[in-house]
PASEBA-1860 file (N, C-alpha, C; in nm, 3 decimals):
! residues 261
1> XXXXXXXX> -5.464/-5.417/-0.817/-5.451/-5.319/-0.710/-5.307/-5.318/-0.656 ~ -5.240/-5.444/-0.635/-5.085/-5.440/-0.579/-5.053/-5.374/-0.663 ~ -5.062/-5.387/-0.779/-4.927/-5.370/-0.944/-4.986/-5.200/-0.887 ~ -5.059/-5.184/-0.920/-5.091/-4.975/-0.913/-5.020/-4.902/-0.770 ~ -5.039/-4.983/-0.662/-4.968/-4.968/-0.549/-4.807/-4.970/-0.569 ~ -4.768/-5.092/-0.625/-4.614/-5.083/-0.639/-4.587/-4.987/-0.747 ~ -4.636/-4.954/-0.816/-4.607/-4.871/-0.946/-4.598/-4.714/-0.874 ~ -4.676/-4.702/-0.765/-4.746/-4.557/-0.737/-4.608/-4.570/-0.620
9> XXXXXXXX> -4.559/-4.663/-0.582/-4.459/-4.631/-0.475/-4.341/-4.650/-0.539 ~ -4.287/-4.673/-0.683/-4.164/-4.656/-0.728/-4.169/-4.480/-0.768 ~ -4.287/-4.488/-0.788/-4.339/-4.318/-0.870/-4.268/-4.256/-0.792 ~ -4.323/-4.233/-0.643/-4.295/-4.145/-0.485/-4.113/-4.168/-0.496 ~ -4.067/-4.320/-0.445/-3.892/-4.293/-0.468/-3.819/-4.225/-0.578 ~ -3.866/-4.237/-0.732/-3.793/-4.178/-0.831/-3.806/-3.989/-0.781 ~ -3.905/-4.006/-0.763/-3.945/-3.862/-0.734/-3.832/-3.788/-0.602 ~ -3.844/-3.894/-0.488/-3.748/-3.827/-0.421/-3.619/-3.865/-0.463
17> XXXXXXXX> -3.569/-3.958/-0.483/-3.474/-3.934/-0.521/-3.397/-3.830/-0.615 ~ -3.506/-3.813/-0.745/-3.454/-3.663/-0.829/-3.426/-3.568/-0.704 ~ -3.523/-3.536/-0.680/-3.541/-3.444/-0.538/-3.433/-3.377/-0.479 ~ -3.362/-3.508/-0.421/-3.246/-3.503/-0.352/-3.076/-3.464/-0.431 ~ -3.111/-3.560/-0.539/-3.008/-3.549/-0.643/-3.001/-3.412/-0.648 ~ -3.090/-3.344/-0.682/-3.085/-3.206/-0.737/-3.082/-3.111/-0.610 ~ -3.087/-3.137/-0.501/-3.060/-3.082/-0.379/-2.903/-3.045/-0.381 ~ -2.835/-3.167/-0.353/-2.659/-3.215/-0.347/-2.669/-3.114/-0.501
25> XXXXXXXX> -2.711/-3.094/-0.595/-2.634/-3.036/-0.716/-2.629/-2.902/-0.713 ~ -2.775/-2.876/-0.613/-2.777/-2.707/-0.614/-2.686/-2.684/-0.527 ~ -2.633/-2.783/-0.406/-2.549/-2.688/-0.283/-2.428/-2.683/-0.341 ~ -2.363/-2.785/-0.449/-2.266/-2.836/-0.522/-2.163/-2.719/-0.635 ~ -2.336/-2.650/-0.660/-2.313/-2.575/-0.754/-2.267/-2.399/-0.687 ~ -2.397/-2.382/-0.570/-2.367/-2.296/-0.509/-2.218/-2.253/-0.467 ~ -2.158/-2.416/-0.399/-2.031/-2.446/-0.334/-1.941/-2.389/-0.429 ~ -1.937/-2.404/-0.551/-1.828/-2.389/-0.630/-1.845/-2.229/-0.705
33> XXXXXXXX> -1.950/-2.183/-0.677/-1.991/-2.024/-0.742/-1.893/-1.943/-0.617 ~ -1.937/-1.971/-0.504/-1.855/-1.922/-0.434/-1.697/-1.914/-0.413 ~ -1.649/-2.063/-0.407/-1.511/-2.058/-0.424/-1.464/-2.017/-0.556 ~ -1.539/-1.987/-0.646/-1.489/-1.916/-0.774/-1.493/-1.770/-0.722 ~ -1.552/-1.738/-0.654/-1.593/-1.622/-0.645/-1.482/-1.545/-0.555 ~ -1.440/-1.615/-0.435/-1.326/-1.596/-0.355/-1.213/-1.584/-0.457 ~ -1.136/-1.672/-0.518/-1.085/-1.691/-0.612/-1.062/-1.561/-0.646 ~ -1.158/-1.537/-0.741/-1.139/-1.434/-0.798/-1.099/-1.322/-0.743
41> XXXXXXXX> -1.151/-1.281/-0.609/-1.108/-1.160/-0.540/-0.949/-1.138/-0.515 ~ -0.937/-1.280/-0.461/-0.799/-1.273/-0.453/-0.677/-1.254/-0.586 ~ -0.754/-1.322/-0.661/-0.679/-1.290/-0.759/-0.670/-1.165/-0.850 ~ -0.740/-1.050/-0.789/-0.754/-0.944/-0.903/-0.636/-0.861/-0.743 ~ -0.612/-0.872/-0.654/-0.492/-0.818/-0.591/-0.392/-0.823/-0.605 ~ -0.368/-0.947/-0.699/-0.249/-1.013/-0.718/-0.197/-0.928/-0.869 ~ -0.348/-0.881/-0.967/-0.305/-0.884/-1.128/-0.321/-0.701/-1.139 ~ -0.280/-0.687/-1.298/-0.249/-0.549/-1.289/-0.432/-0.481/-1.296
49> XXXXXXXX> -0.487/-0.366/-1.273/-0.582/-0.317/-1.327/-0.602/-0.252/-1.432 ~ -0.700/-0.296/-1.531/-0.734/-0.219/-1.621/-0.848/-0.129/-1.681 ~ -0.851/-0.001/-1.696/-0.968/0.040/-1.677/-0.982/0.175/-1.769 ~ -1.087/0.278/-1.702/-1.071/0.395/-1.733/-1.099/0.506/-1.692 ~ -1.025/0.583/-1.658/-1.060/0.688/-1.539/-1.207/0.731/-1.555 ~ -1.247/0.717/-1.454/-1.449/0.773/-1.458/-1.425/0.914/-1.329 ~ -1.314/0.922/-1.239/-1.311/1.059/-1.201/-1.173/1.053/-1.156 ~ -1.095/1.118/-1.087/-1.011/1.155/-1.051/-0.972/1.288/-0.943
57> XXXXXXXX> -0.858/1.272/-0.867/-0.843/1.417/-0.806/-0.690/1.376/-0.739 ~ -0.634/1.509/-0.723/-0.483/1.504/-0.618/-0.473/1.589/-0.471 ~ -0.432/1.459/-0.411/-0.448/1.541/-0.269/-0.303/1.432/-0.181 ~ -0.287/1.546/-0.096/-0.210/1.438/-0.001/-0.066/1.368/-0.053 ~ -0.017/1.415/-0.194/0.099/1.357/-0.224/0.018/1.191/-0.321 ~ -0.127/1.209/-0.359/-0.156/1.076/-0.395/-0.265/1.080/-0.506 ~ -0.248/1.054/-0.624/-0.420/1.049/-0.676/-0.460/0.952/-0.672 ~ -0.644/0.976/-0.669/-0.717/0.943/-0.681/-0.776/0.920/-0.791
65> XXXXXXXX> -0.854/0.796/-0.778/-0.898/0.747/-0.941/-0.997/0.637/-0.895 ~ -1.099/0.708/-0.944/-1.219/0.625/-0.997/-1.210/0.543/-1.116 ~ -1.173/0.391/-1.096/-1.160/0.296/-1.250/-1.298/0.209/-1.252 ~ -1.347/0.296/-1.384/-1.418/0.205/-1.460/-1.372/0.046/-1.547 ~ -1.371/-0.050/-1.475/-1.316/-0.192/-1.538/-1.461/-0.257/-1.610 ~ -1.425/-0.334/-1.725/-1.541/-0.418/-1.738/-1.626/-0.470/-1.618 ~ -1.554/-0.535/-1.504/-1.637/-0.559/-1.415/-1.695/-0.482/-1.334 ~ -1.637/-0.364/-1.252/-1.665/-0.281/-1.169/-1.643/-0.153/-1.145
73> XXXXXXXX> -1.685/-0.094/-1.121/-1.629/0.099/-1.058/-1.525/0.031/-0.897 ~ -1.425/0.110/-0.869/-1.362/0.134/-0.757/-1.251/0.194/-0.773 ~ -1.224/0.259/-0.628/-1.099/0.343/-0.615/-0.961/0.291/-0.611 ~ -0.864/0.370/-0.630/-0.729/0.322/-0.666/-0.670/0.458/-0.650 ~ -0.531/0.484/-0.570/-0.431/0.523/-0.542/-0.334/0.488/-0.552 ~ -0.269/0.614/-0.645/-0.142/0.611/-0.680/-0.053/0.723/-0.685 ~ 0.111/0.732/-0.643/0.179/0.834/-0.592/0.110/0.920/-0.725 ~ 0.162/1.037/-0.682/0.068/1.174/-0.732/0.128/1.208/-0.899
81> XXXXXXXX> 0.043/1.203/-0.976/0.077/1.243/-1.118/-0.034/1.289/-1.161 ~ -0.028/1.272/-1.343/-0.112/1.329/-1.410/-0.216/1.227/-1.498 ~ -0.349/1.217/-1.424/-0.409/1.135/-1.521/-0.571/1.268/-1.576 ~ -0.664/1.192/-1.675/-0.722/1.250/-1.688/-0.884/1.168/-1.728 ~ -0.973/1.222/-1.733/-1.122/1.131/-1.706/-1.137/1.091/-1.864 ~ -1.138/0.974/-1.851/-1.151/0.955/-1.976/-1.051/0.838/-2.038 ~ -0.961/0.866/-1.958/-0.805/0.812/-1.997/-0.776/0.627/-2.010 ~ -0.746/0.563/-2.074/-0.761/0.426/-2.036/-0.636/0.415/-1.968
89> XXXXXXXX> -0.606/0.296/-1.871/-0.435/0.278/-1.814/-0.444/0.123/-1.750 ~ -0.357/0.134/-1.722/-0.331/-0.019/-1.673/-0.214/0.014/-1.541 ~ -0.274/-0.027/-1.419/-0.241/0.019/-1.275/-0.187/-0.097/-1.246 ~ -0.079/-0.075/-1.155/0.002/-0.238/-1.097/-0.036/-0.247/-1.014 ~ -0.017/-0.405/-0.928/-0.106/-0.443/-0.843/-0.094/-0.364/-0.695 ~ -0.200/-0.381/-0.613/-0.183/-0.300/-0.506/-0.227/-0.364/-0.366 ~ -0.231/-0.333/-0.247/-0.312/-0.348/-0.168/-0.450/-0.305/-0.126 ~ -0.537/-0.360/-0.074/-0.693/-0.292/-0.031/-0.672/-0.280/0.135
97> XXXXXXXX> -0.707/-0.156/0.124/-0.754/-0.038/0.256/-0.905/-0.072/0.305 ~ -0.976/-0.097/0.382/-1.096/-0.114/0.400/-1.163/0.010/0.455 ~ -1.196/0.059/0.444/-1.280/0.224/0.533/-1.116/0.305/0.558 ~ -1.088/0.348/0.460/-0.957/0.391/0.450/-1.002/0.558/0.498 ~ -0.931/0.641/0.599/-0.989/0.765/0.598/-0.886/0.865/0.534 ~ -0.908/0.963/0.468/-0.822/1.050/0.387/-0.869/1.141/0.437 ~ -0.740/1.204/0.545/-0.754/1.306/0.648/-0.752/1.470/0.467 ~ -0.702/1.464/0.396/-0.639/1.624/0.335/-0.813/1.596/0.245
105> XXXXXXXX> -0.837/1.503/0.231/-0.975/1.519/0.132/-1.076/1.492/0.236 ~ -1.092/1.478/0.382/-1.194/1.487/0.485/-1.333/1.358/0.399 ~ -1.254/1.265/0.382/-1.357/1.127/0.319/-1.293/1.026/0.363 ~ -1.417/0.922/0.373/-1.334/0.800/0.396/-1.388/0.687/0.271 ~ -1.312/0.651/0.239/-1.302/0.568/0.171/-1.364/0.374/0.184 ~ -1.511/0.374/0.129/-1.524/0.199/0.203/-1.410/0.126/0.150 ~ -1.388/0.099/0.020/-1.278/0.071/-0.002/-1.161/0.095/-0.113 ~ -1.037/0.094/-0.088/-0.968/0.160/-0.186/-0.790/0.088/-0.188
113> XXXXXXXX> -0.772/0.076/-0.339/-0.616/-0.019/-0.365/-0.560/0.086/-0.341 ~ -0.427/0.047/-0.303/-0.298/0.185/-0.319/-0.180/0.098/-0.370 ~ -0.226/0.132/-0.494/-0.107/0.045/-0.605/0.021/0.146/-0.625 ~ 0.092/0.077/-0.727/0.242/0.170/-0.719/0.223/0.240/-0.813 ~ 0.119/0.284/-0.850/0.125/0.359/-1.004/0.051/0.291/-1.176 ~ 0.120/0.362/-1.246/0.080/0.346/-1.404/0.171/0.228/-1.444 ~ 0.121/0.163/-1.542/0.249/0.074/-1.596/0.232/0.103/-1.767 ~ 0.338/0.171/-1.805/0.403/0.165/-1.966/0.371/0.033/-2.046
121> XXXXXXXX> 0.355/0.028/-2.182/0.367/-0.021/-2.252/0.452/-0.139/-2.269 ~ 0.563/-0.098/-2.170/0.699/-0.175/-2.148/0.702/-0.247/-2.047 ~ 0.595/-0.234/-1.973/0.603/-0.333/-1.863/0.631/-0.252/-1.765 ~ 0.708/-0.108/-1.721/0.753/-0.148/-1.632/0.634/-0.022/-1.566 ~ 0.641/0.043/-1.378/0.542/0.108/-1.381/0.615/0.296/-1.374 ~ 0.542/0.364/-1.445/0.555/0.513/-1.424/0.614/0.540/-1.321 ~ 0.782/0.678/-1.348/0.838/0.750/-1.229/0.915/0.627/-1.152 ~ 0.953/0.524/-1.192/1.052/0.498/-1.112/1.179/0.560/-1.053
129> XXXXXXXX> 1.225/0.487/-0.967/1.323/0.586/-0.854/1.373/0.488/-0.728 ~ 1.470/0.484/-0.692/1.524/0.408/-0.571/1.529/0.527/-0.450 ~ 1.582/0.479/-0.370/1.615/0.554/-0.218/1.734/0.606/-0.291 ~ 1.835/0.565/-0.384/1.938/0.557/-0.404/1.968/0.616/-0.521 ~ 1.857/0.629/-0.602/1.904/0.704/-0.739/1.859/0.625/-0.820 ~ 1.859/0.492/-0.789/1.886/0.343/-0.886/1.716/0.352/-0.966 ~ 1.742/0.433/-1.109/1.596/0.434/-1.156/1.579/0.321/-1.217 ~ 1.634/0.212/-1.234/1.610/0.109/-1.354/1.558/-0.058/-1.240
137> XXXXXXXX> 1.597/0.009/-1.082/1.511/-0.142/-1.012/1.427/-0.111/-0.887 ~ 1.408/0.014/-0.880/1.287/0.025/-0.791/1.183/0.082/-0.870 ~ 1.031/0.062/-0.750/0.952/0.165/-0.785/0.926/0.235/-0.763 ~ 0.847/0.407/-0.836/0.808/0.489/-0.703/0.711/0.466/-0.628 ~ 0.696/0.455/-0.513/0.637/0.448/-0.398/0.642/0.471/-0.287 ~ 0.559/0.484/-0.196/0.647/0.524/-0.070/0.772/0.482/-0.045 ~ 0.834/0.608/-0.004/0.972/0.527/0.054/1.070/0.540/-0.042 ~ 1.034/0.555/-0.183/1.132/0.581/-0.277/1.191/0.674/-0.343
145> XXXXXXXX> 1.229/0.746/-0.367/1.309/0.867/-0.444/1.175/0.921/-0.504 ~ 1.125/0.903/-0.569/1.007/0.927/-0.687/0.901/0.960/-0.551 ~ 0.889/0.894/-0.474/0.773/0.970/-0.319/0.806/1.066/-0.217 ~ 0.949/1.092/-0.217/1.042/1.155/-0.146/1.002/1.279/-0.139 ~ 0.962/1.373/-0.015/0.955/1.520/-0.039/1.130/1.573/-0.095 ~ 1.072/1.682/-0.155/1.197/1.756/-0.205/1.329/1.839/-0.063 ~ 1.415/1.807/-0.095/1.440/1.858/0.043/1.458/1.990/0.098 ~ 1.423/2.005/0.229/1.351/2.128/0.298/1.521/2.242/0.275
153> XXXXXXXX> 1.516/2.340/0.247/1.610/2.424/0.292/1.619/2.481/0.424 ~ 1.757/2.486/0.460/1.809/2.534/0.626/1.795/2.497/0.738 ~ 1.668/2.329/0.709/1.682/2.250/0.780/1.842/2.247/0.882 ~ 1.853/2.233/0.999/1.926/2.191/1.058/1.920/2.178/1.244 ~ 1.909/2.045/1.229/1.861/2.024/1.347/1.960/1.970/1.442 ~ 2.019/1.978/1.545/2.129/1.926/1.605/2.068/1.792/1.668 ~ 2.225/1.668/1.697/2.221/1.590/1.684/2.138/1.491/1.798 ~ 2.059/1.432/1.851/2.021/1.346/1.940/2.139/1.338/2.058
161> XXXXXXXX> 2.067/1.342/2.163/2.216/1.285/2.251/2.192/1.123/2.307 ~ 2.298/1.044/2.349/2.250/0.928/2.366/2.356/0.834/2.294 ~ 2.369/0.722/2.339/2.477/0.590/2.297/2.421/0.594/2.164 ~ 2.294/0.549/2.176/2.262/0.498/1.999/2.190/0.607/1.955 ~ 2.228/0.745/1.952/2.221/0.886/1.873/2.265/0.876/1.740 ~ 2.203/0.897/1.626/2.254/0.886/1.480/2.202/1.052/1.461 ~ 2.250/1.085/1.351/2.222/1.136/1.225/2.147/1.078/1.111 ~ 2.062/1.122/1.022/1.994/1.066/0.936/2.091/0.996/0.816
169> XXXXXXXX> 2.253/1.069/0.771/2.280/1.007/0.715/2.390/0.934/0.754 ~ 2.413/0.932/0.950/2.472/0.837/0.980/2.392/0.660/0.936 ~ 2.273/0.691/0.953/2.146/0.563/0.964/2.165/0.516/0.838 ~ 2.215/0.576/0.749/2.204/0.504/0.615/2.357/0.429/0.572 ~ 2.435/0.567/0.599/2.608/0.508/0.623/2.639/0.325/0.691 ~ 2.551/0.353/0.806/2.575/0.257/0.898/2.468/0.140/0.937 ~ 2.373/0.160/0.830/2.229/0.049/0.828/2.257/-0.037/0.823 ~ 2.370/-0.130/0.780/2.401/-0.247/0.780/2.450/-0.331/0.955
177> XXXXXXXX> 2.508/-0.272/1.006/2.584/-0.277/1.114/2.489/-0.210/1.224 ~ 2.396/-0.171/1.182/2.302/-0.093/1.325/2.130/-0.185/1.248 ~ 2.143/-0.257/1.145/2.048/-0.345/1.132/1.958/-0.431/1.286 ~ 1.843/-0.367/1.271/1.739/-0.468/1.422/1.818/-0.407/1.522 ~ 1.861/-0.311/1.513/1.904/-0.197/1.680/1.812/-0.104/1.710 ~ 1.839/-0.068/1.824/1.797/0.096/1.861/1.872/0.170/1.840 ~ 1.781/0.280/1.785/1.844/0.416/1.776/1.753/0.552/1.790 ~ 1.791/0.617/1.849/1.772/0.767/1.837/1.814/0.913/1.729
185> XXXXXXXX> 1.675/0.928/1.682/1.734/0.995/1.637/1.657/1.150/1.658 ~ 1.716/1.264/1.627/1.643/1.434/1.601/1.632/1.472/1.467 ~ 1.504/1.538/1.470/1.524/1.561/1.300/1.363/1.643/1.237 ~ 1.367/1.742/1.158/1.218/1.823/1.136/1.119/1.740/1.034 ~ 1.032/1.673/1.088/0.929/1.608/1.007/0.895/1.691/0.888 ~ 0.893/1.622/0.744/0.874/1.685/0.671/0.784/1.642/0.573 ~ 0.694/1.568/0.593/0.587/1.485/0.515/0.533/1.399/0.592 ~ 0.392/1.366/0.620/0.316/1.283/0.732/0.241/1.222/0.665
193> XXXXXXXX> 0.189/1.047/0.648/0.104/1.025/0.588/0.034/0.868/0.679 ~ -0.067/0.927/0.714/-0.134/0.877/0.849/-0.252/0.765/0.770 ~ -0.223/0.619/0.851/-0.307/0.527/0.847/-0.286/0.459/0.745 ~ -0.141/0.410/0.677/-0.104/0.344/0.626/-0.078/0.202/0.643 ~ -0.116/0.073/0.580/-0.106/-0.045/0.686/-0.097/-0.023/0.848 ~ -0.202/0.035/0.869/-0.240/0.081/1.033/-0.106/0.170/1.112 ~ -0.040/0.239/1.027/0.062/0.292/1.113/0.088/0.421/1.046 ~ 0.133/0.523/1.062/0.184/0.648/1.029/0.318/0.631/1.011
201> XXXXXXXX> 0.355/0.663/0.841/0.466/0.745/0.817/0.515/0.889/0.768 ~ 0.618/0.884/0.902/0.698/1.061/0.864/0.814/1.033/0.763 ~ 0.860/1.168/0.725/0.979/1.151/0.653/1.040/1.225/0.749 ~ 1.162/1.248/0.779/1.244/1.302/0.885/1.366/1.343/0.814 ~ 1.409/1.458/0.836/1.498/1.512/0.783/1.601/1.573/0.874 ~ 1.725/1.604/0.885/1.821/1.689/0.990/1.938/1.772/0.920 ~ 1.918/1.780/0.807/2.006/1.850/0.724/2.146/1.814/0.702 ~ 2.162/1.697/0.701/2.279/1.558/0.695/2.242/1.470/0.575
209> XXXXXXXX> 2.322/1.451/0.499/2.302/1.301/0.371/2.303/1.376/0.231 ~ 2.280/1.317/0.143/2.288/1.378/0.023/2.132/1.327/-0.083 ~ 2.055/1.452/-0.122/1.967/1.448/-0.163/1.951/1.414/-0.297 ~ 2.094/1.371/-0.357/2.115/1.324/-0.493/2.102/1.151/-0.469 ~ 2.142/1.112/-0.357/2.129/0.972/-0.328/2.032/0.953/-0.235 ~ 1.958/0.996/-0.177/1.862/1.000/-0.117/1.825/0.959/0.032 ~ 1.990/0.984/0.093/2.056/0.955/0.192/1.986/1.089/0.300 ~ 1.945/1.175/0.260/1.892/1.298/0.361/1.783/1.263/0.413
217> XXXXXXXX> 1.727/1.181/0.365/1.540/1.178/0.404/1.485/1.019/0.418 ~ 1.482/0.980/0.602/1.494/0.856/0.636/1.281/0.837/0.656 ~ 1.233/0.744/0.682/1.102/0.767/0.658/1.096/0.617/0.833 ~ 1.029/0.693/0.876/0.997/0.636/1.001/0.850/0.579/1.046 ~ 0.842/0.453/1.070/0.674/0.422/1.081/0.641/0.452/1.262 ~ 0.522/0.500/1.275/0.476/0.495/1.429/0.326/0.459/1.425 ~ 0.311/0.473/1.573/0.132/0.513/1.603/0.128/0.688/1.665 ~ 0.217/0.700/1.644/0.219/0.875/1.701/0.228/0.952/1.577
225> XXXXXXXX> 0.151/1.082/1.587/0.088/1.168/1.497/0.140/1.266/1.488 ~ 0.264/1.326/1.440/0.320/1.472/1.511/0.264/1.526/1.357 ~ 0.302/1.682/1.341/0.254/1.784/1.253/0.379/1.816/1.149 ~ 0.360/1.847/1.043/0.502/1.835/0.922/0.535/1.999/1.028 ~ 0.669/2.033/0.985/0.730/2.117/1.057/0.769/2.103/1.208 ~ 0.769/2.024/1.266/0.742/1.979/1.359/0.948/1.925/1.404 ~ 0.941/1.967/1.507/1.082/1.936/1.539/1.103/1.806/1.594 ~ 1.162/1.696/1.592/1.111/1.577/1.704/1.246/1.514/1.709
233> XXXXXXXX> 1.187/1.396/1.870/1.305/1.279/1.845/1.241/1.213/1.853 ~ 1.314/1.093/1.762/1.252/0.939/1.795/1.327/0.824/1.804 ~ 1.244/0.757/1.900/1.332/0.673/1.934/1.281/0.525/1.861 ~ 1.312/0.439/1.806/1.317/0.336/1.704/1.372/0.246/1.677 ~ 1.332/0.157/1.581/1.474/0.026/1.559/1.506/0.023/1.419 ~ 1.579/0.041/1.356/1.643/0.040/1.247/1.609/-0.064/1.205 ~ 1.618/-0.077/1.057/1.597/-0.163/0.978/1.659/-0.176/0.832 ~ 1.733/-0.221/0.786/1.811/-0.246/0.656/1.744/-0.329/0.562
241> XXXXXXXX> 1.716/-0.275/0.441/1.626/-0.345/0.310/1.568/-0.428/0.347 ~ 1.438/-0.303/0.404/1.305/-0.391/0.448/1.263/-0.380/0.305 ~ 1.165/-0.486/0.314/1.078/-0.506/0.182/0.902/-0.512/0.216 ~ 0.848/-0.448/0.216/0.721/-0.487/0.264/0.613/-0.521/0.139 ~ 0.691/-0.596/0.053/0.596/-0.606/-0.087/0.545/-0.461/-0.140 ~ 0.518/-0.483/-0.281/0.382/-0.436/-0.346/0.490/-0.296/-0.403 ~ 0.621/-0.313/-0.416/0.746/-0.196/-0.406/0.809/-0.160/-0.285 ~ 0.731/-0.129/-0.210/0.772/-0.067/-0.053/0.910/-0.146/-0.014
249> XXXXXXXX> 0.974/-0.094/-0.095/1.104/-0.135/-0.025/1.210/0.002/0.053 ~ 1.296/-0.024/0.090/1.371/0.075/0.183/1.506/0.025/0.214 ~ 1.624/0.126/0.188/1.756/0.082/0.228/1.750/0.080/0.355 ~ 1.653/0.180/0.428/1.662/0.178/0.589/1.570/0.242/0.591 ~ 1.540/0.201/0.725/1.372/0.266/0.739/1.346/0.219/0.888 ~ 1.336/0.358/0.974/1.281/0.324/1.138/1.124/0.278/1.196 ~ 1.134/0.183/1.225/1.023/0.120/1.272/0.979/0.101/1.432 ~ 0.861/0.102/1.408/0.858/0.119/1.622/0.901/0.253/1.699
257> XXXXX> 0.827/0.327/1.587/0.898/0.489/1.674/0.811/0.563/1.788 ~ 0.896/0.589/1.843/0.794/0.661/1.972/0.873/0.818/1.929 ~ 0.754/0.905/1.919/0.817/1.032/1.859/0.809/1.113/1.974 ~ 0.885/1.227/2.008/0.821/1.314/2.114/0.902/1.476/2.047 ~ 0.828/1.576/2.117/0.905/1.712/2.059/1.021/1.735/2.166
END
């Protein structure tokens, strides 16, 4: 009767103990599905996309693209070209928008990359273009020659008044030396593209700079909303080769603008 008793109570410990073992292995296992899983998210922001257009459309200076990837369907934006349904491509890396709203297509988006484009065979990505002309080390993207509205004719807007009053292609002349200042400037909005890393950018134009170097058309971030055609001043802080990743770079570029007509 002891021996069946001790036998029947090693039975009960082996038992819990598996039990437990396999408890610690499932949370173990769980633990590490997940941090693979994080992992991964992060890391597909970082790498290029590859896929194949399942829809598409152009609006807003931007297409749209539905990519079919082995793993998933989702949206992706990129400055405005020509793709087609069907098409395979390979997209450079981008940022994610979360409930992104796209005022010209009246949708919002749960979520959506806004990468810099196509990338060639060659590595490098589709339509490059500098602020500057320089096609062989920027990309197009906002902010760059290749995103640039074309420039407005007869534009001419007279100059800001005020100590730190520029011209648009005083701001570029003198970005180095008016770097992290204030300035004022006047000038006819000529492209608006609202709710970008939480802020609105205009392009601003005053019929000053040269549109071969890309010195005419300065691009200003705010929380104020004015209308393209739109006459304005703003007042701002300059900034000299900002870089905000992902391409977004800029020889100069006004930040902190308070716009008014």
């Amino acid at each position: 009767m002891i021996k069946q008793v001790a036998i029947l109570s090693f039975i009960l410990m082996l038992a819990a103990t598996i039990s437990v073992n396999c408890t610690y292995a499932s949370q173990y296992s769980l633990s590490n599905e997940e941090e693979h899983a994080g992992a991964g998210s992060q890391a597909l922001a970082q790498e290029p996309h590859v896929g194949k257009v399942a829809e598409t459309m152009n609006s807003g200076g931007y297409t749209y693209i539905l990519l079919q990837t082995k793993a998933k369907m989702f949206w992706v934006a990129i400055p405005e070209g020509k793709v087609t349904v069907g098409q395979e491509i390979v997209l450079a890396p981008g940022f994610e928008m979360i409930d992104f709203q796209s005022k010209s297509l009246n949708r919002t988006f749960e979520t959506i990359i806004f990468s810099e484009g196509m990338i060639s065979q060659e590595g490098s990505v589709a339509g490059q273009g500098s602020a500057h002309g320089n096609a062989d080390t920027q990309k197009k993207t906002l902010g760059s020659k290749g995103a640039e509205p074309a420039p407005k004719a007869n534009i001419k807007s007279e100059k800001a008044t005020g100590e730190n009053a520029y011209t648009v292609a005083e701001l570029f002349e003198k970005r180095t030396e008016l770097d992290n200042k204030d300035i004022i400037l006047r000038g006819e909005v000529v492209k608006v593209t609202a709710q970008i890393m939480n802020k609105n950018w205009l392009h601003i134009q005053d019929g000053t700079g040269d549109p071969q170097t890309g010195t005419n058309d300065i691009v200003v971030t705010t929380m104020d909303l004015p209308s393209v055609g739109d006459t304005v001043t703003v007042k701002g802080v300059l900034f000299s080769d900002k870089d905000f990743g992902s391409g977004y770079r800029y020889d100069a570029i006004v930040e902190y603008g308070q716009v008014s007509k």
